[in-house]
C-alpha positions, 0 to 999 in steps of 0.5 A: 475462509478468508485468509488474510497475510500480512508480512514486512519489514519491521518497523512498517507498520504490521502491528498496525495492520494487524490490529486493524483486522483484529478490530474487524472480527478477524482471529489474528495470529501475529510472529507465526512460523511459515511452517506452522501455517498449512496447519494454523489454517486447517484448525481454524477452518475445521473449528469454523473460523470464516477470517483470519489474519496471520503475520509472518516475517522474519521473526518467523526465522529461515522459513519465511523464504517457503512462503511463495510456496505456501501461498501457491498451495492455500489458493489451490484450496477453496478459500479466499486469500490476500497477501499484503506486504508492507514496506518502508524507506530505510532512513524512516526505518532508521528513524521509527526504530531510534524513537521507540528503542527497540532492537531489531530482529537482525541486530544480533552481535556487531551487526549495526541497525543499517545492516539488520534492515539491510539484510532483511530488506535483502531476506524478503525481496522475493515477497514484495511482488507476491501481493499488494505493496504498501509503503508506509514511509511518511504515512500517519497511522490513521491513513494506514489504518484507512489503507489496509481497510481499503485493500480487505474490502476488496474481494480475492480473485475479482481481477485487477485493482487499479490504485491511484496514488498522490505523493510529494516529490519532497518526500521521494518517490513511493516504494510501491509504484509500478508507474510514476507519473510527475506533474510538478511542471504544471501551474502551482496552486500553492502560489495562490494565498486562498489556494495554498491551504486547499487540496486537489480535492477542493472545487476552487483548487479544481477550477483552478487546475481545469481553467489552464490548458496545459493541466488538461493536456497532461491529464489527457496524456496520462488518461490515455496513455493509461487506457491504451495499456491496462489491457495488458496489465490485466492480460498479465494477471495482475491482481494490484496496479499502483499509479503514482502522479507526484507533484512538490508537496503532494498537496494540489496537483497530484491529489487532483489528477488521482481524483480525476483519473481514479473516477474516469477508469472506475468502469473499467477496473476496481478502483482505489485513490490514495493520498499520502500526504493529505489525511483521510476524511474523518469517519466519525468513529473514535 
């Protein structure tokens, strides 16, 4: 069985998630109790489901604090498992809450929405680390839905994923970052009028970059001082390495390095390449 778990914030963007499995043929269990799960997965492995897709977070009550242990007993036992944790800045919790008026799980008596994401941020910091960390801050729907679809192709127990990810410093830093790098110092396509609407991803943009030195001796630093570590990282069992390179708008510079960086170690890990503030390529699905 693949088992996929899902749990979060609230507000991140779990529902999304879920519905993105639930659309690739998985049997989704939403809100479910840790406690319930050793036997959630048992049913449904002896009725001959081969995916399942379960979110558990704080609705779930007190239990939720069991799940690094229950994580630790379901990979003894032969099926494949992923753990994603979605997360979010708090002022776009803020946000995401007032515009759709709902009441937050913690939000119980005098306690104020600030408090309750407070709180629960505080609830479930064991979890951030036991999985892939996604922040959802900033991101539109149709990107997160590319996201989470990235990270099920990825096969459980396969070694380290290395994860390029493109960001604007106007926007802060990722939540999800294990290394940031900042390229803002660099020459600004943004300056040129045919450039500005472009991305990294475009070859005049690219000729751009590659035709200033400075921008090739900074990718090499980076190209190398990434090489020279990721056996560590791998030594450390790792399943997931997030690099972020930022630059103003996250448009040009930082979309650039990504490409180039994720292609240049596409040998030597799994590769993924993210932006988070372009939008994905058009799929042509509805």
């Amino acid at each position: 069985m693949h088992l996929v778990l899902i749990s979060g914030l609230s507000g991140s963007g779990k529902s999304i998630a879920l519905k993105v499995l639930e659309d690739a043929g998985y049997y989704c269990v939403d809100n479910l109790p840790s406690l319930l799960l050793p036997q959630l997965v048992g049913q449904l492995d002896q009725q001959g489901y081969d995916k399942c897709a379960v979110a558990i977070d704080i609705r779930g009550g007190e239990s939720v604090a069991m799940l690094p242990q229950q994580l630790d007993a379901l990979r003894a036992h032969d099926l494949q498992l992923q753990f994603l944790f979605l997360d979010a800045k708090n002022e776009t919790l803020l946000k995401r809450f007032s515009e759709t008026r709902r009441r937050h799980p913690l939000a119980i008596g005098d306690s104020t929405l600030s408090e309750a994401i407070a709180e629960e941020r505080l609830r479930l910091e064991e979890l951030v680390e036991l999985g892939h960390h996604i922040d959802t801050s900033d991101v539109l729907p149709n990107t997160l839905r590319d996201w989470v679809r990235q990270f099920v192709a990825a096969e459980p127990g396969q070694g380290l994923t290395l994860l390029f990810e493109s960001f604007g410093f106007k926007h802060g830093l990722p939540l999800d970052a294990d290394l940031v790098f900042d390229v803002r110092c660099l020459p600004n396509p943004h300056y040129d009028a045919q450039l500005r609407p472009l991305t990294g991803c475009d070859l005049p943009v690219v000729e751009f970059l590659e035709s200033q030195p400075e921008v090739l001796r900074m990718r090499d630093d980076i190209a190398r001082f990434i090489g020279d570590w990721l056996p560590s990282y791998i030594r450390d069992s790792r399943n997931y390495l997030t690099i972020a390179i930022g630059c103003t708008g996250g448009q040009h510079r930082s979309v650039y390095f990504a490409e180039y960086l994720g292609r240049l170690f596409q040998s030597h890990a799994r590769v993924l390449v993210r932006h988070r503030q372009i939008a994905p390529p058009a799929t042509g699905s509805a």
